[in-house]
C-alpha positions as CSV (number, residue, x, y, z in Angstrom):
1,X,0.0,0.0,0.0
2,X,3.1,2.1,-0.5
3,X,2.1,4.3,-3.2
4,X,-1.2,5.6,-1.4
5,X,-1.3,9.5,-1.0
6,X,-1.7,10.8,2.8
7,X,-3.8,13.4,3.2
8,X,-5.1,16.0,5.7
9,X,-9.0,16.5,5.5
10,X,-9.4,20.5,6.4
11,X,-12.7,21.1,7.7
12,X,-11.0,21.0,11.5
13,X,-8.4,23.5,10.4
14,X,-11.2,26.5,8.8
15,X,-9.9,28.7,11.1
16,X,-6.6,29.1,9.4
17,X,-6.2,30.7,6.3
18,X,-5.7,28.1,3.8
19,X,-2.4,29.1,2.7
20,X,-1.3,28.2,6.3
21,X,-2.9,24.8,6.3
22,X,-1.3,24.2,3.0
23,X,2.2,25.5,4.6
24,X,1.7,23.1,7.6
25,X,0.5,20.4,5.7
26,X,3.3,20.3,3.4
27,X,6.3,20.8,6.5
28,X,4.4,17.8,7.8
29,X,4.6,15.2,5.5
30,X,1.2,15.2,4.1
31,X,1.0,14.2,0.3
32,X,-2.0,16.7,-0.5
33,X,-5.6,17.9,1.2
34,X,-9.2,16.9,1.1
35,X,-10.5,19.9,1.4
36,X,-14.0,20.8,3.2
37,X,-16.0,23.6,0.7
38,X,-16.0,26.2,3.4
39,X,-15.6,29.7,2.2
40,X,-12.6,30.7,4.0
41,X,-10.6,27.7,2.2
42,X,-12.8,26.7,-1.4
43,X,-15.7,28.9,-1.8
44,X,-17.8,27.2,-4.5
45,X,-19.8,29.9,-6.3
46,X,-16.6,31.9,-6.4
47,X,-14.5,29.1,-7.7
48,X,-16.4,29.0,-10.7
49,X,-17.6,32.1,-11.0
50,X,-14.0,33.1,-11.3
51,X,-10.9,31.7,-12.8
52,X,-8.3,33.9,-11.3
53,X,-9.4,32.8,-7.4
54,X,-9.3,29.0,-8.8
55,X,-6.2,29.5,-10.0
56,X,-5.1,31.2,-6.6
57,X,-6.2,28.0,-5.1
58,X,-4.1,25.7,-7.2
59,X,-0.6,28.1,-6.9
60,X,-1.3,27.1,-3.2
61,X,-1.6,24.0,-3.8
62,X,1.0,24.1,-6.2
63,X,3.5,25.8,-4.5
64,X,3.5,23.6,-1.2
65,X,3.8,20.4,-3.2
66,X,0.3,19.0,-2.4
67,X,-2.3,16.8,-4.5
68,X,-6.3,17.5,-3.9
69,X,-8.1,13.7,-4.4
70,X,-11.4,14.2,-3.1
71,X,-12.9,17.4,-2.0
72,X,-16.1,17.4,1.2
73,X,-18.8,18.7,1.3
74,X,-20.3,17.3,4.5
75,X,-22.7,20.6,5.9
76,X,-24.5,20.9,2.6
77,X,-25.6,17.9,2.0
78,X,-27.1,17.3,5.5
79,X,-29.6,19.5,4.9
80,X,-30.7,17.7,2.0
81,X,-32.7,15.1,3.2
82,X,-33.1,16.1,6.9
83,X,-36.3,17.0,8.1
84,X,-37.0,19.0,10.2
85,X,-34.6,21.9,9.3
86,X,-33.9,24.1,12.2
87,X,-31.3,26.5,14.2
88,X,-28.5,23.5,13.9
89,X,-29.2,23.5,9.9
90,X,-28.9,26.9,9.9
91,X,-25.6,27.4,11.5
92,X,-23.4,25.0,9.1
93,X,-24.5,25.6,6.1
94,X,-24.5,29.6,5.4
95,X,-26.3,32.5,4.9
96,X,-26.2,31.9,1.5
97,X,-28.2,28.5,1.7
98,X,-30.4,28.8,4.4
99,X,-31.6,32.0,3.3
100,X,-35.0,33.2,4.6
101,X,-34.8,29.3,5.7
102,X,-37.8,28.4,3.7
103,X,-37.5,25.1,3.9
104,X,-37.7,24.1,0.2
105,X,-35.6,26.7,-0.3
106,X,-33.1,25.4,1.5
107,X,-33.4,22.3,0.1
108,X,-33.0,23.2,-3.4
109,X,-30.1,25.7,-2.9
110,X,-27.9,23.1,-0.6
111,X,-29.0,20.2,-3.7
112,X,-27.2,23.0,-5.9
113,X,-24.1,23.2,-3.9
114,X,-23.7,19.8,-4.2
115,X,-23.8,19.4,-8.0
116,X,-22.1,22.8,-8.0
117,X,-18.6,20.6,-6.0
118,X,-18.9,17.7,-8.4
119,X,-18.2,20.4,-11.0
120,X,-15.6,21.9,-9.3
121,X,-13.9,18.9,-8.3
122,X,-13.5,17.6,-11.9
123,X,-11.7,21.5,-12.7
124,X,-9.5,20.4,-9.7
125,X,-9.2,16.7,-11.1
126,X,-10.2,15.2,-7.5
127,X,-12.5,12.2,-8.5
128,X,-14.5,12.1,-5.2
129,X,-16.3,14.3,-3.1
130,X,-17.0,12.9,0.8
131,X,-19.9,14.3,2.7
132,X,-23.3,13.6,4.1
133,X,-26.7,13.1,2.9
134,X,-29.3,14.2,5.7
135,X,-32.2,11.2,6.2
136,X,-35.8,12.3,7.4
137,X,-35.9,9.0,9.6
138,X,-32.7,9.1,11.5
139,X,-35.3,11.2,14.1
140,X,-37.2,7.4,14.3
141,X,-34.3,5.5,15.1
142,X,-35.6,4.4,18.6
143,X,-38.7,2.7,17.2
144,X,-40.7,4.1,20.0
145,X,-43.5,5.1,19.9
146,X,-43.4,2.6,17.2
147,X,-42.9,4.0,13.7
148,X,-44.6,1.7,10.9
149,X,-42.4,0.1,8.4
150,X,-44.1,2.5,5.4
151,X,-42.3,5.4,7.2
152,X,-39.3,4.0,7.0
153,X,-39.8,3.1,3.3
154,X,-40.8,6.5,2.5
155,X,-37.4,7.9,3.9
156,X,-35.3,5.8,1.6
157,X,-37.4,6.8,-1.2
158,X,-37.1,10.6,0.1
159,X,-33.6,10.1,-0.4
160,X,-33.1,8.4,-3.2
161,X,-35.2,10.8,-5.2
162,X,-33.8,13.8,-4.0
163,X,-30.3,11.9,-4.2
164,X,-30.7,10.7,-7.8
165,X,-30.8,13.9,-9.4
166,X,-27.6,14.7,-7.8
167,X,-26.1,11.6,-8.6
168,X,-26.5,12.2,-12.4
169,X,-24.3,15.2,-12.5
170,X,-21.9,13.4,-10.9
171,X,-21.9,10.6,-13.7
172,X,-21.7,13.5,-16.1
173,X,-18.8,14.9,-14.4
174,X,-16.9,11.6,-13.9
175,X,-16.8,12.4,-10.1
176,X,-18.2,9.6,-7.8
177,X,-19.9,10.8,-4.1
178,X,-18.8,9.0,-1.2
179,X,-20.6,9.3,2.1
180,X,-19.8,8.8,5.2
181,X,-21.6,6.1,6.9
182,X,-22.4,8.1,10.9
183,X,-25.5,8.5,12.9
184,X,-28.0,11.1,11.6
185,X,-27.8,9.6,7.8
186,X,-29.7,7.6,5.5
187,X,-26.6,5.0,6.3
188,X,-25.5,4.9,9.8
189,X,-24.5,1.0,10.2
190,X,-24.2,-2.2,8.4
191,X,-27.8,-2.5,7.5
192,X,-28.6,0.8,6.7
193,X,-25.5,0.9,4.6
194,X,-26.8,-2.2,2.5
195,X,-31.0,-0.3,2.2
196,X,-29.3,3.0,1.2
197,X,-27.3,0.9,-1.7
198,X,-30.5,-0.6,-2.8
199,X,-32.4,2.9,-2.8
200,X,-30.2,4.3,-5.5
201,X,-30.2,0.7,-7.3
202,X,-26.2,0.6,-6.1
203,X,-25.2,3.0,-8.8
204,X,-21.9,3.8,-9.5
205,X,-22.1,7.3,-8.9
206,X,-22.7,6.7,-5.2
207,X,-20.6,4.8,-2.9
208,X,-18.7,5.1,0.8
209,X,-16.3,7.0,2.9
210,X,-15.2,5.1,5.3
211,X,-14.3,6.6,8.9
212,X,-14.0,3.7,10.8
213,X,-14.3,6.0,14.4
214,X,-18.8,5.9,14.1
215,X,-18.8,2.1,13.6
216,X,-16.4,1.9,16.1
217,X,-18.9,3.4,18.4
218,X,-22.0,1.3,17.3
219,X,-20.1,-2.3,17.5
220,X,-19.8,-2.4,13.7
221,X,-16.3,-4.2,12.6
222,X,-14.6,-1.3,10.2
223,X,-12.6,-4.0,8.8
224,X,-15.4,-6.0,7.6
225,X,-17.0,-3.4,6.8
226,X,-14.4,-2.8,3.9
227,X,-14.4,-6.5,2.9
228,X,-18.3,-6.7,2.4
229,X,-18.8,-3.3,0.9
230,X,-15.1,-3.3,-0.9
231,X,-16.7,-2.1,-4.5
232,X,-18.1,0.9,-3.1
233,X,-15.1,2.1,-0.9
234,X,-14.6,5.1,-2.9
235,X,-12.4,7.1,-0.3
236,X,-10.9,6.6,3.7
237,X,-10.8,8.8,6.4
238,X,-8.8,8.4,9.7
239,X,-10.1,8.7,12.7
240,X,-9.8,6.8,15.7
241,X,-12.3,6.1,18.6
242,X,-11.7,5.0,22.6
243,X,-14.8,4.0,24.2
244,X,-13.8,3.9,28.1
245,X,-14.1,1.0,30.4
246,X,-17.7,-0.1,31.4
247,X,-18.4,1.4,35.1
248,X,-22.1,1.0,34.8
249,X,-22.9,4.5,34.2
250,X,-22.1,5.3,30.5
251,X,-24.2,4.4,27.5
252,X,-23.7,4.7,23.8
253,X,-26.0,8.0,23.0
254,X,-24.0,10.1,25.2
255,X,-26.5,11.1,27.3
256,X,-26.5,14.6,25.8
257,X,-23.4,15.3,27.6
258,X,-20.7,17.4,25.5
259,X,-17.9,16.6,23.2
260,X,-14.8,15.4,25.5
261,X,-17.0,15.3,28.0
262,X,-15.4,12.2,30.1
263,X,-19.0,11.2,31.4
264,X,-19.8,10.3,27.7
265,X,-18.0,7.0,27.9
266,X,-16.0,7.7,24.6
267,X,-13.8,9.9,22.9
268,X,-12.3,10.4,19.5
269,X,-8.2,10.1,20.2
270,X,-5.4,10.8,18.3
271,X,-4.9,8.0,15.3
272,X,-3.1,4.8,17.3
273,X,-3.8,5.7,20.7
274,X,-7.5,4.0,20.4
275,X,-9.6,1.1,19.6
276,X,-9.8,1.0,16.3
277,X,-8.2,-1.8,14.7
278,X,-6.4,0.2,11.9
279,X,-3.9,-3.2,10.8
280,X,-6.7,-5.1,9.8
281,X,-8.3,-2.7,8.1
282,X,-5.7,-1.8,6.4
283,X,-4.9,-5.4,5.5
284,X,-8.5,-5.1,4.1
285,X,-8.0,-2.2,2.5
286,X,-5.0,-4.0,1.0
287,X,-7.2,-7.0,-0.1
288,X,-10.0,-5.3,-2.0
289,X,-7.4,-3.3,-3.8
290,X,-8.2,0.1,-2.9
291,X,-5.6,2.8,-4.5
292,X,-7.4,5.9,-3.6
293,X,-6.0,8.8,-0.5
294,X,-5.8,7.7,3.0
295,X,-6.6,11.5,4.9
296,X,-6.1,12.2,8.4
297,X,-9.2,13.7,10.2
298,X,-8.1,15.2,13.3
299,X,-10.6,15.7,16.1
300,X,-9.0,15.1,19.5
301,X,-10.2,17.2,21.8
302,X,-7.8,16.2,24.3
303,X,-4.5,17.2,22.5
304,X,-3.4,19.9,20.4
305,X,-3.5,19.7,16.7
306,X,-0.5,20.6,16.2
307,X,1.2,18.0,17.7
308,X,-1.5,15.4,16.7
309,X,-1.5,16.0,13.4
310,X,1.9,15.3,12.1
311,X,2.4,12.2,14.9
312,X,-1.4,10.7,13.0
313,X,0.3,11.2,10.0
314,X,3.3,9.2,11.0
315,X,0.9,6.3,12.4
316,X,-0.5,6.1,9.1
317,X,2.8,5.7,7.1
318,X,3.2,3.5,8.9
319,X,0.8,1.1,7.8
320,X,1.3,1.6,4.8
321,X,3.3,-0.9,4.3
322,X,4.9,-2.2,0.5
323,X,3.2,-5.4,-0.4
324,X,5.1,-8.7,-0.8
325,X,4.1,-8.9,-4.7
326,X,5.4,-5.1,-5.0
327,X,8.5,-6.1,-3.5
328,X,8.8,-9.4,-5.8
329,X,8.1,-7.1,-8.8
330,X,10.7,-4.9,-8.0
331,X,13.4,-7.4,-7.2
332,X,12.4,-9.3,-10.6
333,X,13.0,-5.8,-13.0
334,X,15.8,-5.6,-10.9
335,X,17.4,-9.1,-12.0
């Protein structure tokens, strides 16, 4: 798995100009970015509105040696499918989107903003973009009071006709969506992952991101994961979970207790340091022949970035070990 590119995913870093998360990124190690469409680091309508701030983006990129392989979108597409819409909607996705916060409104400008990146990532020659889709069922997902089964069907056919549409200007622009399988979308586990397939009759278009931290969380093997869905693993995201010893106390919705909050019961940590088991994964990653990025997400709230970032980096190189029939290839031009 030697020849996969590294890659820091910027959403966690939108504080920083971009031309310092490129400079850091770079003095690090990293091979390239995936970069989140916020405004202070990829502003979509301005990107192709105008040439001279795309080009400004790709001297960046240029300049600090770095690759872009799949750009995010995450915060748009949430919005897409959710129902209801409300305050949290409203703060990640922009004035520009929400608007008078009409909610077909909404809907129909954040759908935009989505075909809108699969445009601009083809100008940037990244062939995936990551994010979320929203789901107007994730709400149900205790069962109780109990929710009839034709609810549940209608939200996979809510998303995949408000997903389909999407998905064919992605086929037009050779880009393929990848989301991430987490709770609050159409695909949160195993099973939901397999229904939201069979929505969107498994196109190509539409495959997975795998962040192995959520599954992690919900008793879901990440490596299996890979080896089941392996033709729809379109890109891979790093993060890494603990979940804290059992005292009784702690359950696995959190209680509504903050981020880092210890009482939660479990934590995102920095990329080696947690549960996830990263060498069989990437043994599966290894055995379904993936070849796309490998990007760091970093989101440990109990160490500082800039420590955490460059040592994740250097946990995932070194995984990323040469495989035995690379070597023998080698050592045969070699003879």
């Amino acid at each position: 798995m030697a020849t996969h590119p590294v890659t820091l995913f910027t959403a966690q870093w939108a504080d920083l100009p971009f031309e310092e998360v490129a400079r850091l990124a770079s003095e690090w190690g990293f091979d390239g970015l995936e970069i989140a469409c916020k405004p202070q680091h990829l502003d979509i309508d301005r990107a192709l509105a105008d040439d001279a701030y795309l080009d400004s983006r790709r001297e960046i990129l240029d300049r600090y040696g770095l690759g872009v392989w799949a750009l995010s979108n995450h915060a748009q597409g949430q919005v897409i499918c959710d129902d209801p819409l409300d305050f949290r909607h409203q703060a990640i996705v922009g004035p520009r989107t929400w608007g008078d916060g009409d909610t077909d409104g909404v809907r129909a400008r954040a759908t935009e903003q989505v075909k809108r990146t699969a445009i601009l990532a083809r100008k940037l020659g990244a062939g995936v973009v990551t994010g979320f889709t929203g789901s107007k069922i994730w709400r149900y997902v205790a069962m109780y009071p109990p929710v009839p089964e034709e609810v549940i069907d209608d939200g996979y056919a809510d998303f995949a006709a408000r997903w389909n549409p999407i998905l064919d200007v992605f086929d037009g622009e050779g880009v393929r969506f990848a989301l991430e399988v987490h709770p609050s979308e159409i695909a949160y586990d195993y099973w939901t992952t397999v229904r939201a397939l069979e929505a969107v009759e498994r196109r190509s278009a539409f495959g997975l991101n795998w962040d192995p931290s959520h599954m992690m969380w919900q008793d879901v093997n990440p490596a299996n994961f890979i080896v089941d869905f392996a033709d729809r693993i379109y890109h891979v995201d790093c993060k890494d979970t603990r979940l804290r010893a059992k005292d009784g106390r702690v359950g696995r919705l959190g209680s509504h207790l903050p981020w880092g909050d210890p009482r939660r019961g479990w934590d995102f940590v920095s990329a080696g340091h947690g549960d996830v088991p990263f060498e069989d994964a990437f043994r599966a990653l290894e055995s379904i022949g993936y070849t796309g990025p490998v990007s760091v997400e970093w989101e440990d709230a109990g160490m500082s970035r800039m420590h955490g970032a460059p040592q994740a980096l250097a946990f995932v190189r070194s995984l990323l070990w040469e495989s035995p029939e690379a070597r023998f290839d080698a050592a045969f031009t070699q003879s």
